[in-house]
TIVO-2410 file (N, C-alpha, C; in nm, 3 decimals):
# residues 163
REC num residu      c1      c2      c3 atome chaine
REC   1      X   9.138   7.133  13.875     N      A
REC   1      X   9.249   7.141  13.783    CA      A
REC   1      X   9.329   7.012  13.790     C      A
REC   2      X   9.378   6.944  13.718     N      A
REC   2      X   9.465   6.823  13.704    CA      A
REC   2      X   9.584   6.871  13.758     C      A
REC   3      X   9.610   6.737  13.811     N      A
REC   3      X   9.767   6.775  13.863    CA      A
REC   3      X   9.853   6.794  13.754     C      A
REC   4      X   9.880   6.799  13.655     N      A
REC   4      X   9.975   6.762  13.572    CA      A
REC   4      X  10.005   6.931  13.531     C      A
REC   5      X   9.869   6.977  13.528     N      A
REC   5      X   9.862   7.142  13.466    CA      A
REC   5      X   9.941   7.229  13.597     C      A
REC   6      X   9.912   7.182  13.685     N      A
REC   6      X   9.987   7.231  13.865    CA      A
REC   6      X  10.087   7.194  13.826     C      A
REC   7      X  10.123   7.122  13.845     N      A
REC   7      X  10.308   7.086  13.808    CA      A
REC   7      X  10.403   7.131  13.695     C      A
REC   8      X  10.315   7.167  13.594     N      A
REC   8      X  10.411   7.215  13.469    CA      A
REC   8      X  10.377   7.368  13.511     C      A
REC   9      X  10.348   7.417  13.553     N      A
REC   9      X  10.296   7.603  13.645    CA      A
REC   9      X  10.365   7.585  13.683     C      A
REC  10      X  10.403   7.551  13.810     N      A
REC  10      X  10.458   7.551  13.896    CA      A
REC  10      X  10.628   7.568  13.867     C      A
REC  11      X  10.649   7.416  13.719     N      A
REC  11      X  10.780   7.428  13.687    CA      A
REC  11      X  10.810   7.564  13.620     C      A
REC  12      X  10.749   7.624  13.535     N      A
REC  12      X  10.739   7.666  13.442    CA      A
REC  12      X  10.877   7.808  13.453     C      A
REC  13      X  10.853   7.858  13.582     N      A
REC  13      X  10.977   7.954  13.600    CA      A
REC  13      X  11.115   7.907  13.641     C      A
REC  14      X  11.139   7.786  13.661     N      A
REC  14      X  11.275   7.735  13.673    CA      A
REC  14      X  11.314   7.672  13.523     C      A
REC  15      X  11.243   7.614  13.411     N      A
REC  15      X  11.312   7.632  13.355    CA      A
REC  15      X  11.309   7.739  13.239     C      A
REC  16      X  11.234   7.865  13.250     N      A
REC  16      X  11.232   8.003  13.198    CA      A
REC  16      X  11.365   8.034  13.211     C      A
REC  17      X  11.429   8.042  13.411     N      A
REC  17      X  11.546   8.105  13.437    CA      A
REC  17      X  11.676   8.019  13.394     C      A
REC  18      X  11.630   7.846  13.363     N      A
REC  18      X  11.770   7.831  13.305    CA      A
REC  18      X  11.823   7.877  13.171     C      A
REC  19      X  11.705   7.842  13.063     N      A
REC  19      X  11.710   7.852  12.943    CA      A
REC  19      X  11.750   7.978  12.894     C      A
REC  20      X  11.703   8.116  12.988     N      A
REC  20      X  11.788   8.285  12.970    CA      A
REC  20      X  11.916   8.264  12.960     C      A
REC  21      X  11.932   8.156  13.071     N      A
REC  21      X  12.072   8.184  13.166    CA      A
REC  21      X  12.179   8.115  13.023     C      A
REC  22      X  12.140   8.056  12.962     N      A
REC  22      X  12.207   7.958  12.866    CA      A
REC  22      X  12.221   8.026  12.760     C      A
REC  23      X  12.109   8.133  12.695     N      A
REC  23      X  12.127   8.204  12.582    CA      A
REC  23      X  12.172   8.329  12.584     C      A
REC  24      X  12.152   8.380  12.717     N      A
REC  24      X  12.237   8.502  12.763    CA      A
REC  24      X  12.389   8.493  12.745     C      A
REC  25      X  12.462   8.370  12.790     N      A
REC  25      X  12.569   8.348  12.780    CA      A
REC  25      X  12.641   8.311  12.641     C      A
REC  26      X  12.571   8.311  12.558     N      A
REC  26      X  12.618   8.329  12.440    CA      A
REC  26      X  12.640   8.430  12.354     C      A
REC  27      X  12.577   8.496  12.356     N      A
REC  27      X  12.601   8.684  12.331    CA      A
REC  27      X  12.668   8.788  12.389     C      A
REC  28      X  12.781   8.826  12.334     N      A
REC  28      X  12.828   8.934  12.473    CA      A
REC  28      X  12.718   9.081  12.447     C      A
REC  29      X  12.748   9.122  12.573     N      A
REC  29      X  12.662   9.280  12.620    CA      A
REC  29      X  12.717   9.389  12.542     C      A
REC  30      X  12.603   9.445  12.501     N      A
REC  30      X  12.653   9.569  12.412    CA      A
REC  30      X  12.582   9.707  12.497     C      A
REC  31      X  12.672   9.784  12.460     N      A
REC  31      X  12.628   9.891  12.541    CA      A
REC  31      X  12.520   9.953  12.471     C      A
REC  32      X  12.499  10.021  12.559     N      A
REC  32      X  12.318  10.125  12.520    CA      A
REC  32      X  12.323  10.204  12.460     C      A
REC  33      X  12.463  10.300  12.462     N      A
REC  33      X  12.457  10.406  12.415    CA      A
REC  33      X  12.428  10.434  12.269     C      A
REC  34      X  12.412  10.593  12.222     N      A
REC  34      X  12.383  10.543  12.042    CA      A
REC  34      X  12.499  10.534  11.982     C      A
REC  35      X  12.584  10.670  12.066     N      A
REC  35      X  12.697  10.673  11.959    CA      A
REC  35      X  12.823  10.661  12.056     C      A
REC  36      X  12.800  10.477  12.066     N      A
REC  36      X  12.892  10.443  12.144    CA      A
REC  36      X  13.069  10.425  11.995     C      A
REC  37      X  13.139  10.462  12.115     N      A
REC  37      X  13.272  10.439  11.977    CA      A
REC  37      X  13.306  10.270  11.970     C      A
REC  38      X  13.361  10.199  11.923     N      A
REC  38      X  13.467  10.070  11.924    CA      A
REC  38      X  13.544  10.079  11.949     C      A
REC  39      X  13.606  10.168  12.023     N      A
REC  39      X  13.744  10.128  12.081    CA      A
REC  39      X  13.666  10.148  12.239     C      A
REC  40      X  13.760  10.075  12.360     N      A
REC  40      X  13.724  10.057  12.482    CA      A
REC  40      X  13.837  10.182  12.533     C      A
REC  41      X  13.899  10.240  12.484     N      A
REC  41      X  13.962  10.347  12.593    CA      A
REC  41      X  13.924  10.378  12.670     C      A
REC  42      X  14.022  10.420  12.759     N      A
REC  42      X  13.972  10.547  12.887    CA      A
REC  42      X  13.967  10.661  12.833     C      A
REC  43      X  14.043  10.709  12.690     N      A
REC  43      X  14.032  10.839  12.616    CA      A
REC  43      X  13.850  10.867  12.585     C      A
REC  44      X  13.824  10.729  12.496     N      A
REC  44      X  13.689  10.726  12.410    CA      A
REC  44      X  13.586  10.723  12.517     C      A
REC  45      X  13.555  10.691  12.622     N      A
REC  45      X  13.498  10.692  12.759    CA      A
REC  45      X  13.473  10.799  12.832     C      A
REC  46      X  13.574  10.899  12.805     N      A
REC  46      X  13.611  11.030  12.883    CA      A
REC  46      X  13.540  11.157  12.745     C      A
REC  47      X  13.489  11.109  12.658     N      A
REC  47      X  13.453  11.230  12.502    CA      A
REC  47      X  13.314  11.311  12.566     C      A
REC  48      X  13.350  11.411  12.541     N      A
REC  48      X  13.232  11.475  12.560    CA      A
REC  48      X  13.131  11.440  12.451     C      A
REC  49      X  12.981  11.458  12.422     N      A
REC  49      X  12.826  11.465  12.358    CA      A
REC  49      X  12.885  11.493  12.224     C      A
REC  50      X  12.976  11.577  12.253     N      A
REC  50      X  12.964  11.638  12.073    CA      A
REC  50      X  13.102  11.590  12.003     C      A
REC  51      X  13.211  11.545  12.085     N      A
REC  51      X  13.331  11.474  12.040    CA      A
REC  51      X  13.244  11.273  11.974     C      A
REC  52      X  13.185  11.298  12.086     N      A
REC  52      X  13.114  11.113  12.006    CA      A
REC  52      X  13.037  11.118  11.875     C      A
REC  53      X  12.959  11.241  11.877     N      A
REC  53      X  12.871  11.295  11.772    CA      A
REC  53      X  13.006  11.300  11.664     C      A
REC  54      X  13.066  11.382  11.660     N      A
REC  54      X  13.151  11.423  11.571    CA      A
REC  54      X  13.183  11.314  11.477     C      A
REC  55      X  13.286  11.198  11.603     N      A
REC  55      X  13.327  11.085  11.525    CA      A
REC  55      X  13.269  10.945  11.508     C      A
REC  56      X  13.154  10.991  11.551     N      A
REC  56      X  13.027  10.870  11.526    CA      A
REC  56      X  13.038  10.828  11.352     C      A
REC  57      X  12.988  10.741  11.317     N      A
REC  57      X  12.954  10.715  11.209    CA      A
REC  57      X  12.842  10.739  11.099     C      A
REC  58      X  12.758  10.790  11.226     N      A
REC  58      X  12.659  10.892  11.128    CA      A
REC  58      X  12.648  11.006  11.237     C      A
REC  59      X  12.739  11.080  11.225     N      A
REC  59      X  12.742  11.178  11.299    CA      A
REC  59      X  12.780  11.332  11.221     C      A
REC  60      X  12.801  11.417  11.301     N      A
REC  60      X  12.821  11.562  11.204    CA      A
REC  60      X  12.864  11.580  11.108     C      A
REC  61      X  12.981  11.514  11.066     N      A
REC  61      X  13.043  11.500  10.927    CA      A
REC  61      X  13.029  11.446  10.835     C      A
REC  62      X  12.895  11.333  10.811     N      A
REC  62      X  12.921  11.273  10.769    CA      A
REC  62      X  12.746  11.311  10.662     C      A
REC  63      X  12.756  11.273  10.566     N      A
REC  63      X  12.580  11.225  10.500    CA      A
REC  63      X  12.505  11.177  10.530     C      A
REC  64      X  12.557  11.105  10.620     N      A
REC  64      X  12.423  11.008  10.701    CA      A
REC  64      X  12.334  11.098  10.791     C      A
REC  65      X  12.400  11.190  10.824     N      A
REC  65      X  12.353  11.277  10.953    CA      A
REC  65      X  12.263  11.437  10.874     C      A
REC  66      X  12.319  11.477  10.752     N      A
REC  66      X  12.325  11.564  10.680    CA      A
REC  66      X  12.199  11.603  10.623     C      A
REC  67      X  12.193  11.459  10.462     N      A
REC  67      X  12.101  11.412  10.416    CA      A
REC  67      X  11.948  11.404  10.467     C      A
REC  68      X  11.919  11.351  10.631     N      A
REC  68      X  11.804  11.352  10.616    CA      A
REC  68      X  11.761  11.484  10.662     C      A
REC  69      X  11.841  11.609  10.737     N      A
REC  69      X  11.829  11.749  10.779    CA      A
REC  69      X  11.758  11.761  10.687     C      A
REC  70      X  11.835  11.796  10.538     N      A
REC  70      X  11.778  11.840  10.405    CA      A
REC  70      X  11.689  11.754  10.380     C      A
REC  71      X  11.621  11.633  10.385     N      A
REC  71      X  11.524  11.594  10.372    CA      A
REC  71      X  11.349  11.656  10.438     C      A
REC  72      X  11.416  11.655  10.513     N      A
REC  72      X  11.284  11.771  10.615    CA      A
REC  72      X  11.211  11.840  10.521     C      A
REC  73      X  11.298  11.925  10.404     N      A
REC  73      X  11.249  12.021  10.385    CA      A
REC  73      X  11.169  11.941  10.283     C      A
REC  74      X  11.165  11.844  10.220     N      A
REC  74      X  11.074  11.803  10.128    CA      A
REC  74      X  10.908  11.743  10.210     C      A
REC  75      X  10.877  11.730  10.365     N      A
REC  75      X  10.865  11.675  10.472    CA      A
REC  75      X  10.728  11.812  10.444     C      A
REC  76      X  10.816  11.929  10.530     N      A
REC  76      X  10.794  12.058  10.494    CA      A
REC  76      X  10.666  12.112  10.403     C      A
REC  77      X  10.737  12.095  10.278     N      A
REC  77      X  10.647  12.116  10.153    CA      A
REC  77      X  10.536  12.077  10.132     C      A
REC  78      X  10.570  11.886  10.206     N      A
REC  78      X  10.436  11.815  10.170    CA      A
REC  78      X  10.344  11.840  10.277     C      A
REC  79      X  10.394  11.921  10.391     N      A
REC  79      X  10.289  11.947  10.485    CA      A
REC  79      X  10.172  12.118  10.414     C      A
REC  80      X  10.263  12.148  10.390     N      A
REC  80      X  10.226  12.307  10.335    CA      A
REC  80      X  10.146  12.281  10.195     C      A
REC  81      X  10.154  12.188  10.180     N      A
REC  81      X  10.067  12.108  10.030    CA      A
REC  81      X   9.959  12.096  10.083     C      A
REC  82      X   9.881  12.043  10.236     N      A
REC  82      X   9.766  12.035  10.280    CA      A
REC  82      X   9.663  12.160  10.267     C      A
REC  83      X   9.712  12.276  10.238     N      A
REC  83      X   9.644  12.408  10.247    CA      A
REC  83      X   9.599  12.463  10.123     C      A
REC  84      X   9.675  12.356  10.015     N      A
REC  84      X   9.625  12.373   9.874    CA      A
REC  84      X   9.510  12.263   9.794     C      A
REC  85      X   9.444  12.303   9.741     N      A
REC  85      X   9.279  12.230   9.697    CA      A
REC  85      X   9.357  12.124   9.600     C      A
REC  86      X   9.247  11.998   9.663     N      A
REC  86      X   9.306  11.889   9.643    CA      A
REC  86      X   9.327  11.864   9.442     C      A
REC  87      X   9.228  11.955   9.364     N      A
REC  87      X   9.288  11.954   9.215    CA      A
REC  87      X   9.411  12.012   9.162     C      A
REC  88      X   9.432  12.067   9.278     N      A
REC  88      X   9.606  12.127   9.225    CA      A
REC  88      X   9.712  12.049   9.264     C      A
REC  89      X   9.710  11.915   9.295     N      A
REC  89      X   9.810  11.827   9.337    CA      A
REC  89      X   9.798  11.759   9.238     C      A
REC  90      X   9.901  11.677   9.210     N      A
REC  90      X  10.005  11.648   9.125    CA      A
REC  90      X   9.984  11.483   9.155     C      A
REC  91      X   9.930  11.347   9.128     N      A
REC  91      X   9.930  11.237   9.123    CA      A
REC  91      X  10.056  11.186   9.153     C      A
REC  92      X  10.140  11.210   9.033     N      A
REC  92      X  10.272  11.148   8.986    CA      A
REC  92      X  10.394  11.159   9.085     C      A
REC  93      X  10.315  11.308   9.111     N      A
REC  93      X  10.482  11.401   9.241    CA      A
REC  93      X  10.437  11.334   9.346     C      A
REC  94      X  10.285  11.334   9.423     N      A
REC  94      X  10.278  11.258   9.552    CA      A
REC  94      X  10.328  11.082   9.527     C      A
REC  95      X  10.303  10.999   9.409     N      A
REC  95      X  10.296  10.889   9.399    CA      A
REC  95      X  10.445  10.889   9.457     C      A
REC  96      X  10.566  10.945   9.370     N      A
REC  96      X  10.659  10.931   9.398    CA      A
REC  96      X  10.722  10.958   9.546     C      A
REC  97      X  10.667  11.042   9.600     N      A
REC  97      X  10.676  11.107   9.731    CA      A
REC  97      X  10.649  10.939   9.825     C      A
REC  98      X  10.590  10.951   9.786     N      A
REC  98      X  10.512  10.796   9.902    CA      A
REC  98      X  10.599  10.682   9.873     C      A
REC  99      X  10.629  10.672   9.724     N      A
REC  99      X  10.698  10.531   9.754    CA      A
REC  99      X  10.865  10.566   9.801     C      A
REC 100      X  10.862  10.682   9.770     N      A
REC 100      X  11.030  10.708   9.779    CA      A
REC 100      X  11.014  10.652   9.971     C      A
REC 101      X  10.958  10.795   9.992     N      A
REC 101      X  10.908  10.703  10.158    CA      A
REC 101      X  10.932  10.571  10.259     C      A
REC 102      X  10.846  10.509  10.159     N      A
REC 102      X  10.846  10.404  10.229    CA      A
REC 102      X  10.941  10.315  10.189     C      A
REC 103      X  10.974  10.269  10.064     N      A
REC 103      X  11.116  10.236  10.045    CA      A
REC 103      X  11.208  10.213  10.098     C      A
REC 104      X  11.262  10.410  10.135     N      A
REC 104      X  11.402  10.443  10.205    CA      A
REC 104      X  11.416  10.408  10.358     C      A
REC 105      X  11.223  10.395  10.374     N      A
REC 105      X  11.242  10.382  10.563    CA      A
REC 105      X  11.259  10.209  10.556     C      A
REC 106      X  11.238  10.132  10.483     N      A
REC 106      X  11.297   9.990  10.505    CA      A
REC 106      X  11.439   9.994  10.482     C      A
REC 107      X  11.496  10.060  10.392     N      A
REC 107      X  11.655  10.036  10.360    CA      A
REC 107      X  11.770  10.090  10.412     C      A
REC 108      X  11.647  10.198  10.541     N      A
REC 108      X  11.785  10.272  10.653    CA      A
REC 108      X  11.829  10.194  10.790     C      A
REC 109      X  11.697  10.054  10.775     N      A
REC 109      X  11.745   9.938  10.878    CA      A
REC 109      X  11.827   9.795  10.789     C      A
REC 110      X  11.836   9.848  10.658     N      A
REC 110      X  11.896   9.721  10.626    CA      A
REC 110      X  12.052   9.771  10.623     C      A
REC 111      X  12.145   9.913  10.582     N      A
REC 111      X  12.252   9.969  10.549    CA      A
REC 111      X  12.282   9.961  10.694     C      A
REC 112      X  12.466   9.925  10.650     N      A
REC 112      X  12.542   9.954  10.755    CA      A
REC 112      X  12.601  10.106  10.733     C      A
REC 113      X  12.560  10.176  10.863     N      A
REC 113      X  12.530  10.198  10.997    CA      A
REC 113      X  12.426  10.225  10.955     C      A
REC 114      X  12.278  10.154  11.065     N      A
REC 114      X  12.143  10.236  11.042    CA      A
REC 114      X  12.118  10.316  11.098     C      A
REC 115      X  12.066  10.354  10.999     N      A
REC 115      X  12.021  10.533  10.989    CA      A
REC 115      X  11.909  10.547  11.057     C      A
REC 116      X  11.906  10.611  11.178     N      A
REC 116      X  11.750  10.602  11.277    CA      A
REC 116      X  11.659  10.734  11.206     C      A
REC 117      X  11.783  10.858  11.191     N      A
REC 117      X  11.720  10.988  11.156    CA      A
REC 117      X  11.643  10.995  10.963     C      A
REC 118      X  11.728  10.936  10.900     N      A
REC 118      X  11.661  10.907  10.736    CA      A
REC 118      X  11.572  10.817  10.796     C      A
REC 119      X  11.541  10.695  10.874     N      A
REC 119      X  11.421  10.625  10.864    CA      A
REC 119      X  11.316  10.730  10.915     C      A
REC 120      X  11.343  10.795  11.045     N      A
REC 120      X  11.226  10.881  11.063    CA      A
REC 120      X  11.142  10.997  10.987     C      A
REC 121      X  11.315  11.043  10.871     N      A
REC 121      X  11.259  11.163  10.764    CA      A
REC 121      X  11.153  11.081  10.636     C      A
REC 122      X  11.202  10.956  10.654     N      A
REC 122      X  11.147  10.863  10.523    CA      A
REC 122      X  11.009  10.842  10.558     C      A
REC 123      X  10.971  10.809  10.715     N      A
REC 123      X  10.883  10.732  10.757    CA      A
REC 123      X  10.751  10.860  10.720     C      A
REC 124      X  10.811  11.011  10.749     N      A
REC 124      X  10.710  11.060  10.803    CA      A
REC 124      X  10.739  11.116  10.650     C      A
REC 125      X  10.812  11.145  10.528     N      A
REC 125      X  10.745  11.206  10.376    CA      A
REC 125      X  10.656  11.084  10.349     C      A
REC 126      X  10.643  10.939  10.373     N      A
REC 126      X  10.551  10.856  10.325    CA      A
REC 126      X  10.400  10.911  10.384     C      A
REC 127      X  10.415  10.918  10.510     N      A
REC 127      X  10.311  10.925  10.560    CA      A
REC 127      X  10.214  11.057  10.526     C      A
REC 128      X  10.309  11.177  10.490     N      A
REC 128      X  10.273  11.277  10.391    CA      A
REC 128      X  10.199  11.290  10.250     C      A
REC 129      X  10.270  11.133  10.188     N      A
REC 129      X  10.219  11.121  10.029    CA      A
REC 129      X  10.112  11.094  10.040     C      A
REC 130      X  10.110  10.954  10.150     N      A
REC 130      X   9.965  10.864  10.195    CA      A
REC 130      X   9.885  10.993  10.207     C      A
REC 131      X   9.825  11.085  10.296     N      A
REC 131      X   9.785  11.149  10.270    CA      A
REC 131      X   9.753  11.225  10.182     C      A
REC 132      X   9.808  11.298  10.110     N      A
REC 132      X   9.811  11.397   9.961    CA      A
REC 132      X   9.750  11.275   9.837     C      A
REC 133      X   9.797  11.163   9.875     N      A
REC 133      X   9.765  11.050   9.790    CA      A
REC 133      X   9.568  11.048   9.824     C      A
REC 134      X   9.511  11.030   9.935     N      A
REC 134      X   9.381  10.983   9.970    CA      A
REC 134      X   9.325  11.113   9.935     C      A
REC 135      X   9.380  11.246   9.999     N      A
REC 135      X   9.322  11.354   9.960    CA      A
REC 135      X   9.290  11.361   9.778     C      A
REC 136      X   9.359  11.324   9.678     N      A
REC 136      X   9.382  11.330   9.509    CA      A
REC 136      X   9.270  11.183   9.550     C      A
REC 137      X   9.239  11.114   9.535     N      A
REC 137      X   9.128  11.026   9.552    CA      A
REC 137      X   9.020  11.052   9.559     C      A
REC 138      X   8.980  11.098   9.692     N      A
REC 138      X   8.885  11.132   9.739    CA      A
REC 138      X   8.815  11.258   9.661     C      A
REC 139      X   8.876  11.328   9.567     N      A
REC 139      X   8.861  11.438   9.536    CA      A
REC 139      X   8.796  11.391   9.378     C      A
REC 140      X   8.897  11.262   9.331     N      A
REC 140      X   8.828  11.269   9.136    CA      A
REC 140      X   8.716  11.125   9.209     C      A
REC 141      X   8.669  11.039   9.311     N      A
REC 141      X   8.601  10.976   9.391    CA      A
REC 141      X   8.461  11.099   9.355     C      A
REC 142      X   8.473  11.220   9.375     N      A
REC 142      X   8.365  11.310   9.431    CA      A
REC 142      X   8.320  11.404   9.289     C      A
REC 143      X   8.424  11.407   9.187     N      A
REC 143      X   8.392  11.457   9.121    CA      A
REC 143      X   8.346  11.356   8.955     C      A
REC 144      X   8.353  11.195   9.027     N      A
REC 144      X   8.280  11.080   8.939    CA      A
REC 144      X   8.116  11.142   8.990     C      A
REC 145      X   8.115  11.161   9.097     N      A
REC 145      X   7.964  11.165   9.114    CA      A
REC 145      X   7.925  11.300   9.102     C      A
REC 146      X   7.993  11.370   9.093     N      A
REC 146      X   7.885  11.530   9.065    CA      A
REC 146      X   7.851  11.572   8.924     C      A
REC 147      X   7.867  11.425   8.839     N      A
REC 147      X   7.782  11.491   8.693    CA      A
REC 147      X   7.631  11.400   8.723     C      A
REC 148      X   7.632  11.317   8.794     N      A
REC 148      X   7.506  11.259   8.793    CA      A
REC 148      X   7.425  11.378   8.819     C      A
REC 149      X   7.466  11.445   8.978     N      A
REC 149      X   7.387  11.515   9.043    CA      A
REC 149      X   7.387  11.623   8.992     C      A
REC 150      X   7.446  11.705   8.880     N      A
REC 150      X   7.441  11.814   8.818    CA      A
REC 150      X   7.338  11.775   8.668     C      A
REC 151      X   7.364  11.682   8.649     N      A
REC 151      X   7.242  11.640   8.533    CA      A
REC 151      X   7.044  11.595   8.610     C      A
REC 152      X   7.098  11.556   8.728     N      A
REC 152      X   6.946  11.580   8.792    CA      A
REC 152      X   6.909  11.680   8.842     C      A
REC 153      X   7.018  11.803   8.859     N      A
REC 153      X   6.966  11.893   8.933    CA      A
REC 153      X   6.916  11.983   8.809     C      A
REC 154      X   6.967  11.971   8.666     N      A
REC 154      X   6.954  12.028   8.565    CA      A
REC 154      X   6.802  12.007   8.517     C      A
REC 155      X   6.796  11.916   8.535     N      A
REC 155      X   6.653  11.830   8.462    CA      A
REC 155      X   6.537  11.887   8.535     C      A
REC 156      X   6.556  11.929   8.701     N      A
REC 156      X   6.494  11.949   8.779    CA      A
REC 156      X   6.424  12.135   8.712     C      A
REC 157      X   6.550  12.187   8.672     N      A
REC 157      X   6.498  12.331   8.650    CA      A
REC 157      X   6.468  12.330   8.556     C      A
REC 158      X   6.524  12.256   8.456     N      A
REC 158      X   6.426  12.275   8.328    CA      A
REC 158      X   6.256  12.234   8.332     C      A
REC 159      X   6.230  12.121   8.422     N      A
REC 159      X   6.145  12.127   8.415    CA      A
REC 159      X   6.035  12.215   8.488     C      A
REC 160      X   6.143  12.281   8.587     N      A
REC 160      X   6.085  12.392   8.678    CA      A
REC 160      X   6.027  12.531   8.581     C      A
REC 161      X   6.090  12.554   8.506     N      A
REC 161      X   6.107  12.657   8.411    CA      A
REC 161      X   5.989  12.666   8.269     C      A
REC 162      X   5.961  12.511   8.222     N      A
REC 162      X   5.856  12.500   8.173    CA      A
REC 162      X   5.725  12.520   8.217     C      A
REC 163      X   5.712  12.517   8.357     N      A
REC 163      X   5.568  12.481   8.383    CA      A
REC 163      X   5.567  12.602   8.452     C      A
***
């Protein structure tokens, strides 16, 4: 190995630890929590689970928190849609289903406050349509090819039938 490749190894974790040390210090620390408040009290510090919930910003009172509950149930439907034959689905209703989806799950990380619970209700009706979507595919996919095979299987008995 060249010395040169040894020596820049070697450096390589001193100046890793300055360069943290330099950009760390430019950002202050934010806490972990989700539904941390903005004010620093000893009151806001001392809230019980469901007092932070309460006055969170997407918390119990509010639509942010609400909205995607009631979203579920469209979530719901499109799961209970799997048990029905893929010619009785609806193109237009899944199309919309999917893009609404995926859409809303990019635009609940762009809105202030993001919305973790609408991205997850959004993430998973897309992933619902996608499905109901491949299932309606796969289905007029299968029924391009069953006039071939119904016109050879036809040909087959007629000529079975003559002879």
């Amino acid at each position: 190995m060249p010395a040169t490749t040894t020596i820049l190894r070697a450096a390589r974790p001193v100046f890793q630890q300055s360069a943290s040390r330099a950009f760390r210090t430019n950002f202050p620390r934010q806490t972990g929590r989700r539904f941390a408040s903005s004010t620093t009290t000893p009151e806001a510090a001392s809230q019980s689970w469901f007092q932070r919930m309460w006055n969170s910003p997407v918390g119990l009172k509010t639509v942010h928190f609400w909205a995607p509950v009631m979203k579920w149930a469209l979530v719901i439907a499109g799961i209970s849609d799997f048990a029905r034959p893929a010619e009785k689905l609806s193109l237009t209703q899944n199309g919309a289903l999917t893009a609404t989806g995926l859409i809303w799950t990019r635009w609940c990380f762009v809105i202030t406050p993001q919305n973790y619970l609408l991205a997850a209700v959004n993430f998973f009706l897309g992933c619902v349509g996608i499905t109901q979507l491949t299932r309606i595919a796969m289905y007029h996919s299968s029924q391009k090819k069953l006039p071939e095979t119904a016109e050879a299987k036809a040909g087959e008995v007629k000529d079975a039938i003559k002879q």
